[in-house]
N, C-alpha and C positions, 0 to 999 in steps of 0.2 A: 504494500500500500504506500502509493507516494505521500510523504508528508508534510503535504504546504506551509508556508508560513500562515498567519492569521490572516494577511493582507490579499493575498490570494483564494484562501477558502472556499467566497464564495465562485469563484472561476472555475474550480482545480475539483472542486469539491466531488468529482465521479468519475476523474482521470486518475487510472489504478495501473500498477507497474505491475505487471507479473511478469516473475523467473527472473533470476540474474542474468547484469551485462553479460555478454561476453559474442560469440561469433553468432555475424549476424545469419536472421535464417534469411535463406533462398529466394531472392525476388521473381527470379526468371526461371527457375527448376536448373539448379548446376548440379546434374546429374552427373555422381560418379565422382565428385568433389574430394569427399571425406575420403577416396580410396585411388584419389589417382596415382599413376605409376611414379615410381620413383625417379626413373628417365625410360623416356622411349628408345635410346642411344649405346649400343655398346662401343660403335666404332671410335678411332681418334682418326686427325689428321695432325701429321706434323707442319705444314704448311694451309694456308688459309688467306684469297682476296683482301677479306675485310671479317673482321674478329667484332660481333658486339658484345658488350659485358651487361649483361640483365637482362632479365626472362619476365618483367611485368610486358604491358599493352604493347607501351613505346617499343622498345626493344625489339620484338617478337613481329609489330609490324613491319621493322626494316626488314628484316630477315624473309619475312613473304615479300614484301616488293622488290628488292635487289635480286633474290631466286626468280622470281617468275617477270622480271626483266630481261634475265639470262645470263645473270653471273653466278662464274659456277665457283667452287669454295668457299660459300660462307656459312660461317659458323657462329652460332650464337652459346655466350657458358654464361650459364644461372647457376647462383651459389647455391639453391635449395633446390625449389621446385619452382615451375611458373607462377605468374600469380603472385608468387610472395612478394612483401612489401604492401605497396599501398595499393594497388590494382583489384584484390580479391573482395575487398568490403568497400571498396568505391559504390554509392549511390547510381551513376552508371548512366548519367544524365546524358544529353544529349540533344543539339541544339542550331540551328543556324544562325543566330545571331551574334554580333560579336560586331559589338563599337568600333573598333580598328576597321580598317578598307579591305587587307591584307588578310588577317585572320579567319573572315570571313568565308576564302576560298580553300582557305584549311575545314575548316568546319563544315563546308560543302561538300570537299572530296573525303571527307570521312564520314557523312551520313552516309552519300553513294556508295562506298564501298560498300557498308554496312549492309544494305540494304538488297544486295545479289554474292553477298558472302556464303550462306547459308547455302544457295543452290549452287556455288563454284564447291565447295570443301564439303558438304554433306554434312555438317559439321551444324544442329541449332544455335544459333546465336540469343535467342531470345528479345528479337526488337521489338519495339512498342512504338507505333508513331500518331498517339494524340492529338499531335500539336500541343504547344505551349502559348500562357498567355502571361505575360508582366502588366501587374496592373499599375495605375496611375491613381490613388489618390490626394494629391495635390496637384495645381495648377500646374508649377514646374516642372513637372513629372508628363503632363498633357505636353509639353513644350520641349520634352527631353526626347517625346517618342516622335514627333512631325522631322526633329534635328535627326532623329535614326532612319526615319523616314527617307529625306530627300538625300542621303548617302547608301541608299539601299535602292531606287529606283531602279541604276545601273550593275546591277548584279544580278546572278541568273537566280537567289532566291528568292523566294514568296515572304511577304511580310506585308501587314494591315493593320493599320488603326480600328478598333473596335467601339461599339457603343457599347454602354453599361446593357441594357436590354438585349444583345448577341453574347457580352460575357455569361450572363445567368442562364442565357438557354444552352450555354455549352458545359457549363459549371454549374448547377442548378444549387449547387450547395454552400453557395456563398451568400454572406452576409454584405447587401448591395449600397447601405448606409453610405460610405466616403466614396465609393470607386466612379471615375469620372469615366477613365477611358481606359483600353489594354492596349498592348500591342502584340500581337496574335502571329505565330509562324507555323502555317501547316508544315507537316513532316519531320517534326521536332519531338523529341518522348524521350524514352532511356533503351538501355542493352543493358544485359548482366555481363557483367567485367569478365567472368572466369569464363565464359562461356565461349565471347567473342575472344578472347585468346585464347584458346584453345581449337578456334576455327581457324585464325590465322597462324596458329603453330600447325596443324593439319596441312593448310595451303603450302608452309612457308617448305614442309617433309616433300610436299606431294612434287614441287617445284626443286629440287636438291639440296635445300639446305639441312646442315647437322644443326641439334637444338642437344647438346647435351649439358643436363644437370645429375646430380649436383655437382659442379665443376667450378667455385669460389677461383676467381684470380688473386692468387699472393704477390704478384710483382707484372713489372712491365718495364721491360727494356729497352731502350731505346739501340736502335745501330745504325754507322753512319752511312749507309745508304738509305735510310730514310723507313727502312722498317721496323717491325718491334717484335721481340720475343717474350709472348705472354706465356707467366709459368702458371699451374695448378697443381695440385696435386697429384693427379693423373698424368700431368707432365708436361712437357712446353710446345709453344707451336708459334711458326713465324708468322706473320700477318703484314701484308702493307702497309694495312689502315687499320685503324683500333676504333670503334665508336661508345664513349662513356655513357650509358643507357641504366644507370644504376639506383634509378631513382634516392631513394633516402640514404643510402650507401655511394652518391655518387661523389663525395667529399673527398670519401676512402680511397674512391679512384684517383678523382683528382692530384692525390698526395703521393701517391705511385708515381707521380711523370712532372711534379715539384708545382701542381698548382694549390691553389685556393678555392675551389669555385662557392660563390656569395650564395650558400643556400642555405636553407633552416628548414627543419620541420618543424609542422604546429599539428598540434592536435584539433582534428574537424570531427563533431560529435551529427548523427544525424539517428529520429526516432521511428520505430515500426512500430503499427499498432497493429488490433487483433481484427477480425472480421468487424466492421460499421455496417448494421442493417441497412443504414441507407445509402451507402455504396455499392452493396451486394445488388440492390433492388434496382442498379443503374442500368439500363441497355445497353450503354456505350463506355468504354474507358474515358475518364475524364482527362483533360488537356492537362499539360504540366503545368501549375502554378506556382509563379512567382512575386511573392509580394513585396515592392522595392522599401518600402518605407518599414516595413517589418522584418527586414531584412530576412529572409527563409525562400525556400523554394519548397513546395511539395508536390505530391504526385501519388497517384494510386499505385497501391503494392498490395496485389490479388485483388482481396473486398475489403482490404483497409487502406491505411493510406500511411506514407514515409514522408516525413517532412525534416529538413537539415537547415539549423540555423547560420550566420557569420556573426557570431556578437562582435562588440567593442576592442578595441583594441586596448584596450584598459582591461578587460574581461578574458581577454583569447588566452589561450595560452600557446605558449611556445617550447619545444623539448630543447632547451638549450644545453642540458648535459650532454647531448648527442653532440652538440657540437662541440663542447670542451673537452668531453671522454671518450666520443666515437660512439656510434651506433651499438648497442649490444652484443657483442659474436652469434646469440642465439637469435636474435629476433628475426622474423621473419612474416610467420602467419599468426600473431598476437594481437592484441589490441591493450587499449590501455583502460584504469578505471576511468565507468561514467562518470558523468558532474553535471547533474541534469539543473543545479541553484544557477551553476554559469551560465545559462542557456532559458532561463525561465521567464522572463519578459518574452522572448520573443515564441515561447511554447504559447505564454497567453496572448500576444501577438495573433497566432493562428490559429489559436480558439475564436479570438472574436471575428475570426475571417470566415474560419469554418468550424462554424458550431459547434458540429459533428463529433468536432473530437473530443468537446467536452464529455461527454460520455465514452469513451471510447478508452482501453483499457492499450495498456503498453507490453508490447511482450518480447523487445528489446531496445536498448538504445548502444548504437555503435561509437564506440571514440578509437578512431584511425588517426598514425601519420599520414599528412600527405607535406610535400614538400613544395618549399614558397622559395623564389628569388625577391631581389629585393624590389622589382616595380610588376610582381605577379605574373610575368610572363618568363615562357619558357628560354634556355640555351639552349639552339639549336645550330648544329654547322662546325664549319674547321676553326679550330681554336690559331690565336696567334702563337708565337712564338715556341710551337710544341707540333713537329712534322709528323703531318699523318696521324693528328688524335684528333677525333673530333666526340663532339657531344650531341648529346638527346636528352638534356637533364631538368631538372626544376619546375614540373609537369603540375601545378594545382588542381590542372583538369584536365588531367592522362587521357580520358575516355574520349573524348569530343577530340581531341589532336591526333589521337594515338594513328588512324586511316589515314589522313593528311597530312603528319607530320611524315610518314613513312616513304608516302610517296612522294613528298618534296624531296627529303635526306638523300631516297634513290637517285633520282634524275639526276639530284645535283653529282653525287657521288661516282655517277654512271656518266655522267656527261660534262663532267669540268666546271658547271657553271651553276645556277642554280635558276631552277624553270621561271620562276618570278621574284621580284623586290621584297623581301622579309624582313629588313634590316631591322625591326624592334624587335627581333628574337635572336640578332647577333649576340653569339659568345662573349664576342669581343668590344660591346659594349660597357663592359665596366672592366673595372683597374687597379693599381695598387692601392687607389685611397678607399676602395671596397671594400673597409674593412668589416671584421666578426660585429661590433658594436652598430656599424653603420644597418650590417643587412638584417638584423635583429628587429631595429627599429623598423626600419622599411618593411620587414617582413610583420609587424605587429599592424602598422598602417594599412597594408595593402588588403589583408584580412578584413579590418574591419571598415574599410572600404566598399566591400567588397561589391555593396548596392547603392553607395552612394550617387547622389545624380552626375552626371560624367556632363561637365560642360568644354569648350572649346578652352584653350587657355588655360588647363587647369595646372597649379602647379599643388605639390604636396608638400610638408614641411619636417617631416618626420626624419631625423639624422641630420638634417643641416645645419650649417656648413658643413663639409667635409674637412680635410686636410685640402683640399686641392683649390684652395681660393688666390684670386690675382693680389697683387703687391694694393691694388685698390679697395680691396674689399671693404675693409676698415674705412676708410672716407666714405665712401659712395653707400653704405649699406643705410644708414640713415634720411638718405635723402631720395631712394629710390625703392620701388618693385622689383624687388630682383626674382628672374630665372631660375629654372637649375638644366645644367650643361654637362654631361659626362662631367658630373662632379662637382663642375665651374659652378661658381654665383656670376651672372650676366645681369646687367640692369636689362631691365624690362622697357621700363618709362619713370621719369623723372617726376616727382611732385614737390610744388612751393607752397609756402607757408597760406594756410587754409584751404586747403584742397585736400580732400576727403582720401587719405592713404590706404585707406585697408583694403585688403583684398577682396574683390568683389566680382566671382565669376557670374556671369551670365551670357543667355544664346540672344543678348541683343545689347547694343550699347551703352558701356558702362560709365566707370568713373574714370578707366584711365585714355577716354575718349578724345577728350579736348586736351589735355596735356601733352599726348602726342601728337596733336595739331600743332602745338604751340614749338612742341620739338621738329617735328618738319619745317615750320617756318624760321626757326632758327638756323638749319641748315641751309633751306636753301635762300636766306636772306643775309644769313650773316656767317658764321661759321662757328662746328659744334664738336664736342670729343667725344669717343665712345671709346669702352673697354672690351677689345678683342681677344682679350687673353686664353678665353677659352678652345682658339682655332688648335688644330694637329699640326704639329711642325715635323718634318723630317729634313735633316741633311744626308743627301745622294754625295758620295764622292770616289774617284779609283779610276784604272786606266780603263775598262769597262763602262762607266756612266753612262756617256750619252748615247753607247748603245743600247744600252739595257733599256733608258726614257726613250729610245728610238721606236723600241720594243714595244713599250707600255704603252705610249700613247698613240691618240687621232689625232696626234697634229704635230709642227715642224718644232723642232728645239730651238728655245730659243737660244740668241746671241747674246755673249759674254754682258751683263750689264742690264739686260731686260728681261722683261714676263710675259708669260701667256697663264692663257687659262685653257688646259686638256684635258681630255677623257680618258679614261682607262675604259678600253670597250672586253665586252665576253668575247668567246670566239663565235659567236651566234648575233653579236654585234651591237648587241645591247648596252646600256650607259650601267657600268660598274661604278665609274664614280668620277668626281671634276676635283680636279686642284688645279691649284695655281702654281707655276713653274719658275723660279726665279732660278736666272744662270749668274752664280756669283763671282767662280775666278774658275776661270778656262778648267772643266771638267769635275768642278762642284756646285751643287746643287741645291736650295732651300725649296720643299715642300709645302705648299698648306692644303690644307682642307679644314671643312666645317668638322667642331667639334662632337659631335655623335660619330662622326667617320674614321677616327682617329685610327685604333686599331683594325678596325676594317678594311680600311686601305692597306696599312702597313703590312697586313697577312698579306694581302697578293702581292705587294711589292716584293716581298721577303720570298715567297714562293717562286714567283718569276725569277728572280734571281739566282736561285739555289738550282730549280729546274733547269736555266738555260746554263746554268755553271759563268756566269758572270763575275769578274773581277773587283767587285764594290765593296766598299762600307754604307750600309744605312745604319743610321744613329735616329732615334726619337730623341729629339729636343723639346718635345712638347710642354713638359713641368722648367723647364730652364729659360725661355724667354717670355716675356708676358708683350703683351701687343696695345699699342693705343693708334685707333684712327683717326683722322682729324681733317674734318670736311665742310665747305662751301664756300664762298665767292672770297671771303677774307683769309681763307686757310694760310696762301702763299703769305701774306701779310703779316702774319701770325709769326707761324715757321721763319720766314727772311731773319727780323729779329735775332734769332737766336740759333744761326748757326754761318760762318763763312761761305758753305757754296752756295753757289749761285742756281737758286729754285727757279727760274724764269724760264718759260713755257718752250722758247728755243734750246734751252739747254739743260733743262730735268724735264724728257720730254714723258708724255703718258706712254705706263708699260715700261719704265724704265726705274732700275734698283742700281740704288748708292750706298756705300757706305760711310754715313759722315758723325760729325759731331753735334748734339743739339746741345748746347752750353757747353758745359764738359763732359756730355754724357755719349758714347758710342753706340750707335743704331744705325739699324739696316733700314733704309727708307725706298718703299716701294709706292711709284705714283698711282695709285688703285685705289678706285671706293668703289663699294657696293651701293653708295649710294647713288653713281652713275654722279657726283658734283667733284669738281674741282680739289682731289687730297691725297692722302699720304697714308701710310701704314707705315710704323714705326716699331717694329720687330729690335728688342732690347733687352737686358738681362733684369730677372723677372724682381731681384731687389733694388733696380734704380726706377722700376713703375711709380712709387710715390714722389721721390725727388723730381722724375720727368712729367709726370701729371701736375706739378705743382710749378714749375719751369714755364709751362705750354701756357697754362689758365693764368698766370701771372702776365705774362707778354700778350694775351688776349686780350684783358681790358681796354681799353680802347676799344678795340672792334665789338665787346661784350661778347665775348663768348660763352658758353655754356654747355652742360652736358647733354645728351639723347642714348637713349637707347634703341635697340631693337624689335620696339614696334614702330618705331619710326623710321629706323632702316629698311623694314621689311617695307612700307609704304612708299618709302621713295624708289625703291629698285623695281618695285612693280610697275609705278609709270614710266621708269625707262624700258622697261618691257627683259630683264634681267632675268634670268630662268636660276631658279636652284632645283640642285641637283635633290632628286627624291621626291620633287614634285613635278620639275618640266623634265624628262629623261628626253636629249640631241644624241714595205711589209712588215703594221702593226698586228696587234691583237686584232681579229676581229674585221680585217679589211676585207675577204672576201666575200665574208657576209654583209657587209656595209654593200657591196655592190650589186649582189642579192638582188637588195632589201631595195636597192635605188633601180634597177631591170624590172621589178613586180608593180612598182608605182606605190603610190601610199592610199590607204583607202581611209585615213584622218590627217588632219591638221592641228594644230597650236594655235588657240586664237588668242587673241586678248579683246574682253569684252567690258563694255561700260551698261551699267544698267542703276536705274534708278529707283530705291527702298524707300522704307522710312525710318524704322530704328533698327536694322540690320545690314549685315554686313556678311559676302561671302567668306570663310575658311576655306574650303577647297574639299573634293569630293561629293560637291552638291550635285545634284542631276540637273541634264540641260535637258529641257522639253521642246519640241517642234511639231507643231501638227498633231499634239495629242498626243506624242508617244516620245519616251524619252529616246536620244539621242547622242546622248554624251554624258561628261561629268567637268565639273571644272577642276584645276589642280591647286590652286592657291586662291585667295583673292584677300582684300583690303580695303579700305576706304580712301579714296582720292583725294585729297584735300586741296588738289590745284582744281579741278574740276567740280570737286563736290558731288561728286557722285561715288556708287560703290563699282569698284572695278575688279576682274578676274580673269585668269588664264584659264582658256577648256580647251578640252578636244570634241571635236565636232566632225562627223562630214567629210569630205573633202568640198561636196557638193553644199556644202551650208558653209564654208571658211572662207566667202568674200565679203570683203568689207560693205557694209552697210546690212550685209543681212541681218531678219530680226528672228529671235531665239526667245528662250523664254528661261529662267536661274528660279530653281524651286529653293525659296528660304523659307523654314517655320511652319512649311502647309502652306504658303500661297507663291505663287508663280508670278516673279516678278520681268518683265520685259527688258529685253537687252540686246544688244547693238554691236557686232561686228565693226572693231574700230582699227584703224592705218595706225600700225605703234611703229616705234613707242608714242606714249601717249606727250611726255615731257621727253626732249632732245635732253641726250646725256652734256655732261660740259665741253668734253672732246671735242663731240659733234657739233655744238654753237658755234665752238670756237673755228673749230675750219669752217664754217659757214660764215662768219663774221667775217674773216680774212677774203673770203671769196666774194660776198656779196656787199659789207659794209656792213655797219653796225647798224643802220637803220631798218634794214632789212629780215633782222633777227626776229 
């Protein structure tokens, strides 16, 4: 008998726990469970393609898509038995939706699998597909699902706004008091975890791969042609490629081959109850339900019903002894005690949703690890600095990735490259200020997050700062918004004395609206500094170089003293990634790229190199320089001041890098803004950032200068018509497919479009509508503040990409009109200026 507090009573008062926690029962009939074999496997191989280590979902489904792709030696070793870990008592959910752009088509090609598994492997899976529905009761929430809306238009899933009156006839059993609206995805339900692996272990047999357990990895050796000798007990076996698939154990891996990877487990508690008369009494499976502000999801299990909460992060708890002491040597198929007090708001929560269960009697409650990175998304892909290991790790929702994650890893694995842009599931997104403390916190946040409303712009606060902040931080943190940047603190936008500071997300225009108005016209009226510190820096050097960037890039190297900006393309021709290229003294080289990209890059860099056997040093400098930019009509003005060369337009021309002195301070000075205005980038060792930030604003007065950040940057590079990479994606890599791709013709275009709102603004990924049927998406957008209007980059058409055509940009649920526009919209400074030489200044 559960025994509520007094305050509860009357709620609780006929919700009865029978039988002790422990292994949940059977959602989906896992026949055969309690007596599976101990390995299907006698064989060994002493050589093997590609070695994965874990026998949960993930794992299990590479191992079926790399076999029945056609590669033969692979070998998957499970320390126990399948299933074990977090996989076996997984809730088993399953779903198409999924906030991210990207994710999405994860989630899509893992329903589908799902869904013609059963009759490829003869193997029950046990799918369920209801549908699911997230309700909305608050206003915000109505506002949350239109914004899911118009970034789902252009994707091949199903997804609907619902009325209250269509919730209740599909859920009859809810209590219809608050709920406004749902957002409803036919072909959505759950799988039993053991079940569906164990169909894709059957497939992965039927297609040649070895699945042998119990076969624990004690070591992994690296050798210097680039493959590894994994030992076991049963003995060793060489492998090209190793893939870390070790779900809560994948730490232990990590620490075999000298990483870290930023993961924790938390304890996720979810309840089954016994048979509810008036579920049994249903004709139909009732849709998965998820209630956002009650944070739970539930869902029918036989004639009752399993509901799994995310409390607080103040409430969650976290197995941090695992990560000071290591995972147990025995654990495996365990669980831990229930704590059903930690979990009891939101039990009553989904009483008041669904009555039903107030009577309804409990006759287990499940508390499993599953394991959290520190922004809740998965590592997936080739890790930097470690050849030939790649991961599959940090899964909080193994089940829904485990089809799609599989088939991405293959392709990519199988073909060099990776079939699509994943980059927020790169490895090599975090770093050494990753630390245990840092992913602890983040992983407490991210938990109880877990339903919170997801707006554009959102940032989180939990472990910040890091270790990894600019020589700036300290000034600037007071007077601005700041980001967070692989680590970096980035000003956001600037706020002055009575203007409303706090953080204020919303899907329509906020408080830091006008202030970055006031910072664009600071730039382009007067001129403004920003802290770049966050960029990826590498130095290329060796008698090799500029073959190797010969190699890398889609474009010409440049000359001793100046920049470009290049692609690294796949061999399929796709945009891998843009940096900018400064050629500093005949045959060395400074990098940048955007800060998310950092190590991303550096692995193909690093790869190329070692595969073509090239002669170089790359060094990351990234933590050793910090960067300040300094941009608009007075910038030269500024800078002259306070250094002997000569900045004038004939002789520091645009695209060109100096090495000179700003007071007494040494910096690498490249003439480049992203803001597309008249500046400078100041590349400098990362303890004279306060002295030279303070140098620069000093000699500004006069001209008033002042700081901006990067919602002001982003606004000015969009009316130059400036593409970043990850949003606008343009004998190297990849050239013969560039000429492909240029033979078949293009069947879209890049546009930039101007269109007119009232309190919103594109992000990017909205759907473009023409004629009633969507037709595109956009990649970015912004507000104009030369124009005053909201502007955005899409792909359209080829037959809809001429200028004046009209289109139509769905924000919020309404479909706003918009306008094929001749960009850029604002001439960069470059461009005036040779315009002004040629035509006169009147002319301009």
């Amino acid at each position: 008998m559960l025994r509520p507090g007094a305050q509860r009573g009357l709620l609780l008062s006929s919700l009865r726990l029978q039988g002790s926690p422990g292994r949940p029962r059977s959602a989906c009939g896992r026949q055969g469970e309690e007596n599976a074999p101990l390995s299907a496997e006698t064989r060994w191989k002493d050589r093997a393609e590609t070695v994965i280590i874990g026998g949960g979902c993930i794992g299990v489904s590479l191992a079926y898509h790399l076999a029945k792709a056609g590669m033969k030696d692979v070998v998957l070793l499970e320390k126990s038995e399948l299933t074990a870990g977090s996989t076996w008592h997984a809730a088993g959910l399953t779903t198409y939706f999924h906030p991210g752009i990207n994710l999405k088509k994860i989630h899509y090609a893992s329903i589908k699998l799902y869904e013609k598994l059963e009759e490829e492997t003869g193997q029950v899976v046990g799918f369920h597909q209801p549908g699911s529905i997230r309700i909305a009761t608050t206003p915000v929430r109505v506002d949350e699902f239109k914004y899911q809306m118009t970034r789902t238009g252009w994707h091949a899933t199903e997804q609907y706004i619902i009325e209250p009156e269509k919730i209740q006839e599909m859920f009859p059993l809810l209590n219809m008091n608050k709920i406004l609206a749902g957002l409803y995805n036919p072909g959505d339900g759950h799988i039993d975890p053991y079940s569906l692996t164990m169909a894709l272990a059957a497939g992965a047999r039927k297609y040649g791969a070895l699945l042998k357990y119990p076969a624990p990895v004690t070591s992994l050796i690296p050798r210097s042609d680039g493959t590894w000798d994994v030992e076991t007990p049963q003995g060793s076996m060489r492998a090209n490629r190793i893939v870390n698939a070790a779900g809560f154990w994948a730490r232990e891996v990590g620490k075999m081959v000298g990483l870290e990877h930023p993961l924790i487990p938390v304890q996720h508690q979810y309840v089954v109850t016994s048979t509810i008369p008036e579920v049994k009494a249903l004709k139909r499976e009732l849709p998965v339900l998820r209630d956002l502000e009650g944070s739970y999801y539930l869902r029918q299990e036989r004639d009752g019903l399993l509901f799994g909460p995310y409390e607080s992060q103040e409430k969650m708890k976290v197995q941090d002894s695992w990560v000071t002491n290591g995972v147990p040597p025995g654990f495996g198929k365990e669980l831990f005690e229930s704590d059903l007090d930690r979990i009891m708001e939101h039990v009553e929560a989904a009483m008041e949703m669904v009555p039903v269960l107030k009577k309804a009697d409990i006759i287990n409650i499940v508390n499993g690890p599953i394991t959290y990175s520190p922004d809740i998304l998965p590592m997936v892909g080739p890790h930097q600095g470690v050849r030939n290991y790649w991961v599959a790790i940090g899964f909080g929702y193994g089940i829904i990735h485990a089809g799609g994650v599989g088939k991405y890893l293959s392709d990519w694995i199988l073909h060099g490259e990776p079939p699509f842009d994943l980059i927020e599931l790169d490895p090599n997104r975090y770093g050494k200020w990753t630390t245990t403390q840092y992913t602890e916190a983040k992983a407490r946040e991210s938990y109880g997050f877990n339903n919170i409303v997801g707006y554009p712009k959102e940032e989180r606060f939990a472990g910040r700062p890091t270790q990894r902040v600019s020589g700036l931080y300290k000034i600037l943190e007071s007077k601005c918004s700041m980001g967070f940047h692989a680590g970096w603190e980035q000003p956001h936008w600037f706020y002055k004395p009575g203007q409303d500071t706090r953080y204020r997300p919303s899907f329509r225009r906020t408080n830091w609206f006008e202030p970055v108005g006031s910072e664009y016209k600071q730039v382009m009226q007067s001129v403004g500094v920003i802290d770049l510190s966050p960029f990826g820096k590498f130095n290329i050097k060796g008698q090799d170089s500029v073959r190797l960037l010969d190699h890398l890039f889609a474009n010409v190297i440049p000359k001793v003293g100046f920049t470009n900006i290049s692609h690294m393309l796949t061999p399929k021709g796709r945009v891998y990634a843009e940096l900018t290229v400064s050629h500093q003294t005949p045959g060395e080289f400074l990098l940048i790229t955007g800060s998310g990209s950092e190590l991303h890059d550096l692995r193909w860099i690093e790869e190329e190199a070692v595969n073509g056997g090239y002669d170089v040093e790359i060094k990351n400098i990234t933590d050793e320089l910090g960067v300040l930019g300094i941009a608009g009509p007075h910038a030269r003005k500024v800078l002259q001041k306070l250094t002997s060369e000569d900045l004038s337009d004939d002789v520091f021309k645009f695209l060109q890098t100096k090495s000179l002195m700003v007071s007494n301070i040494p910096v690498t000075a490249i003439r480049i803004s992203y803001t597309g205005e008249l500046g400078w980038e100041l590349y400098h060792r990362r303890e004279d950032s306060v002295a030279l930030y303070d140098i620069i604003m000093n000699a500004g007065q006069e001209e008033g200068i002042d700081n901006f950040g990067t919602y002001a940057m982003n606004a000015l590079r969009l009316e130059k018509a400036f593409r970043a990479w990850g949003s606008e994606p343009a004998d190297f890599i990849g050239k013969q497919a560039l000429k492909q791709i240029k033979a078949k013709g293009l069947k879209r275009r890049l546009v930039c479009l101007t269109l007119a709102t009232d309190d919103v603004d594109p992000e990017g990924n909205e759907s473009i509508w023409y004629d009633g049927k969507v037709v595109g998406n956009t990649t970015s957008g912004s507000y104009s503040y030369s124009v005053q209007k909201s502007l955005a980059f899409a792909y359209v058409p080829v037959e809809l990409s001429k200028v004046g055509q009209q289109v139509e940009v769905e924000l919020l649920g309404t479909n706003y009109p918009a306008t094929v526009i001749q960009e850029p919209l604002v001439l960069t400074e470059p461009a005036r200026n040779r315009l002004r030489k040629k035509n006169g200044k009147d002319k301009i």
